[in-house]
N, C-alpha and C positions, 0 to 999 in steps of 0.2 A: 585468573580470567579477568579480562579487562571487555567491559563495557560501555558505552558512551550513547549519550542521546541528544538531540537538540533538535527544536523546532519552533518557529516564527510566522507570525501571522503575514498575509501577503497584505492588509491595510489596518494599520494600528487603530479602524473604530470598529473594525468586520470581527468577531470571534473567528478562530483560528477552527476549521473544522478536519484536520486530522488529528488522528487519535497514533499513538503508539505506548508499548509498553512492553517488557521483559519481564517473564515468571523464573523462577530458577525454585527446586523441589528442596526439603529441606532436608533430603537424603544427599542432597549434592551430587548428584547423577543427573548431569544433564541441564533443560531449560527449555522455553520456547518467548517467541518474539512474535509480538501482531504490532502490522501499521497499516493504519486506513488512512485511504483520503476519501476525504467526502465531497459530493459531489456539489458543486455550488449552483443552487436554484437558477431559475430563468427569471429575468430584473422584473417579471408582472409577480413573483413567487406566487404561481400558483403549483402548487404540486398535489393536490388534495388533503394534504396531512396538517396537523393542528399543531405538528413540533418540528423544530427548525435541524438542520445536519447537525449540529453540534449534539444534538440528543440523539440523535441516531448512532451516530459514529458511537459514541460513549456506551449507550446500549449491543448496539453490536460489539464492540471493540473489548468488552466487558466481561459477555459470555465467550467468547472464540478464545480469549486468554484463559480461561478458568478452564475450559474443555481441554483445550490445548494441552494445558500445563499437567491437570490429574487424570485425564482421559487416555491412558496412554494405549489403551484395547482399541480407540478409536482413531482412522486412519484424517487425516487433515481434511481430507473435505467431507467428511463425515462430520467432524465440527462444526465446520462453516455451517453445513447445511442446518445442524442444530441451533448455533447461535440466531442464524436467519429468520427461523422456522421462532425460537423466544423474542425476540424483537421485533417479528411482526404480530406476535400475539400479543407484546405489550400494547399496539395500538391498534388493533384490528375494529376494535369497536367502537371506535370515533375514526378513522380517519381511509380514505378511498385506497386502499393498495392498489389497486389496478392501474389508477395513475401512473405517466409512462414518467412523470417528474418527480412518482415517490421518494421520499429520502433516500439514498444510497451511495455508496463509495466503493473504491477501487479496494483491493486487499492482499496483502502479502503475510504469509505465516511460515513461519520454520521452527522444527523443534530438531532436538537434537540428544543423544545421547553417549554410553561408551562407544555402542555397533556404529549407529547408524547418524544420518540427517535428513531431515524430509522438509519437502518445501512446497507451495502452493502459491502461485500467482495469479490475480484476475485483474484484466484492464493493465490500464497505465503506469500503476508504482513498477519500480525494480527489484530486485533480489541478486546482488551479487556475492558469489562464493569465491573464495579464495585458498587454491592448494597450498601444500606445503612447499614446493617450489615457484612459488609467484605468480602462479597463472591465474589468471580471475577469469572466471563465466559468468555472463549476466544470465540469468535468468526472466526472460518479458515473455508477456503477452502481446502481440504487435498488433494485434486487431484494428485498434483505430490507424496506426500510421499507415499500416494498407489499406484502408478505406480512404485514408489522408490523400494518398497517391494518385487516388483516382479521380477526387472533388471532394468538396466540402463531404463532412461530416453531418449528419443530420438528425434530430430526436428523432425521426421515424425509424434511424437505426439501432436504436436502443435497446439493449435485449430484447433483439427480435433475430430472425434467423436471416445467419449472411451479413447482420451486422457487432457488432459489441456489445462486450456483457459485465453488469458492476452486480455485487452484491444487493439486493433490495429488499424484495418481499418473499420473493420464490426461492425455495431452497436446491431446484432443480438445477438454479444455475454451477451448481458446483461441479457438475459436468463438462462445464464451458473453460473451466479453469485448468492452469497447466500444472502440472505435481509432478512431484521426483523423490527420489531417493538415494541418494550416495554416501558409502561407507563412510564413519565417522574419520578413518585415518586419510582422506582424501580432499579433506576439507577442515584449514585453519583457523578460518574467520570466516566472517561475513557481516555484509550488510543491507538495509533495507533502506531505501528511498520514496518520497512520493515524487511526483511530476514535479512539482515546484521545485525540490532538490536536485533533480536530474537534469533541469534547462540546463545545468554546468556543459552537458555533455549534447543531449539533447537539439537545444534551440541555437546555446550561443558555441558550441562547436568548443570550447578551449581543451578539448582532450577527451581519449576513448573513454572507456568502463574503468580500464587498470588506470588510468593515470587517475581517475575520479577513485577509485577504493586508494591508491597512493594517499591522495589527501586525507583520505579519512582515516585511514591509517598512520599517519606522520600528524597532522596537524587535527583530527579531529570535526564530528561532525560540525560544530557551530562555524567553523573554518570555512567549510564548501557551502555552509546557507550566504558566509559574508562575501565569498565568493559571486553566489549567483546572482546577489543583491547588488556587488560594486559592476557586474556585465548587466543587469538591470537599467542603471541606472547610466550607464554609458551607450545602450542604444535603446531607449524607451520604443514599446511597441513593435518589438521585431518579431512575436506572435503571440496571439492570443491577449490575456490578462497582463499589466504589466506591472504586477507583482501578484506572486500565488502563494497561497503555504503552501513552506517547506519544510520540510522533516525527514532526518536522518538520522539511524542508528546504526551504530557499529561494534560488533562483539569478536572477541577474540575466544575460540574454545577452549 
């Protein structure tokens, strides 16, 4: 099994607020992968909460792997909704969950076994799977780039219904999220992205889903961050933030 990670802050004095991480059992059957992105405050940061994403992520990202990994009775967003449901109880007592700027991030989780593989996406990161004959499926949530399509994006659309949904305080969101399952012999690899990793394909266009798992596959994830870092820096501000964490993971089964 061959696995690989990397990830880089989008401003070398901002902490870096995606989390990723890989469990593997010490029966060696199997594994699962969690990567959040988190979501980056609004510049007054009011959000109501007393701790910055970076402890969010890590709290989230913390329990969802520990679930993940020995929970195996438990279906993926059965997880989520647990880990959700622990990390907002870590802060329930100082800080307003109701706020629509609560801490929160985008999430991607796959676990994996002899049978099987199962996967859950919410928001903006990627999940792409790779057969045994080279086809790669991304797996997204497109929610924001149809709302994109239409106009501006807006917090009022914010887990709210009709528009997009991040993990936060409410465990209900895990209904909002896309899951799957496909036989373990139908899928070789895979990998996990946040936004910042995917501008490869995303903003600045240099190539599909497969040519983006190509690279991660031949050259490795730290490869497609220096990638999206050298098209960064070649046309400053062609959307959004101009530079975001990114983080990519790549596992071979």
């Amino acid at each position: 099994m061959r696995i690989e990670l990397a990830t880089h802050p989008g401003e070398p004095h901002h902490p870096n607020e995606d989390f990723a991480s890989v469990t593997l059992p010490a029966s060696g059957d199997g594994g699962a992968l969690v990567l959040l992105d988190g979501v980056t405050p609004p510049p007054d940061g009011d959000t109501g909460c007393a701790h910055d994403v970076p402890w969010f992520t890590a709290r989230l990202g913390g329990a969802l792997l520990e679930l993940a990994g020995s929970r195996r009775d438990m279906a993926l967003a059965s997880c989520l909704a647990e880990a959700v449901s622990r990390t907002a109880d870590a802060h329930r007592g100082t800080c307003d969950l109701t706020h629509r700027r609560t801490p929160q991030a985008t999430v991607v989780v796959a676990r994996w076994d002899a049978e099987r593989v199962e996967h859950l996406v919410l928001s903006d990161s990627a999940l792409l799977l790779a057969a045994p004959d080279g086809t790669v499926t991304s797996v997204l949530d497109d929610r924001i780039d149809r709302l994109s399509a239409l106009g501006p994006v807006t917090d009022a659309q914010r887990n709210a219904e009709g528009g997009f949904f991040t993990a936060a305080a409410d465990p209900a969101v895990v209904t909002r999220a896309v899951t799957g399952v496909r036989p373990r012999a139908e899928v070789s690899a895979l990998a996990a992205l946040t936004d910042g990793a995917g501008r490869w394909v995303e903003v600045f266009r240099e190539g599909d889903w497969a040519a983006c798992f190509g690279v991660l596959a031949k050259e490795g994830p730290q490869a497609l961050i220096d990638r999206v870092r050298e098209a960064e820096r070649a046309a400053p501000g062609r959307r959004g933030k101009a530079h975001d964490d990114a983080t990519a993971l790549y596992a071979e089964l």
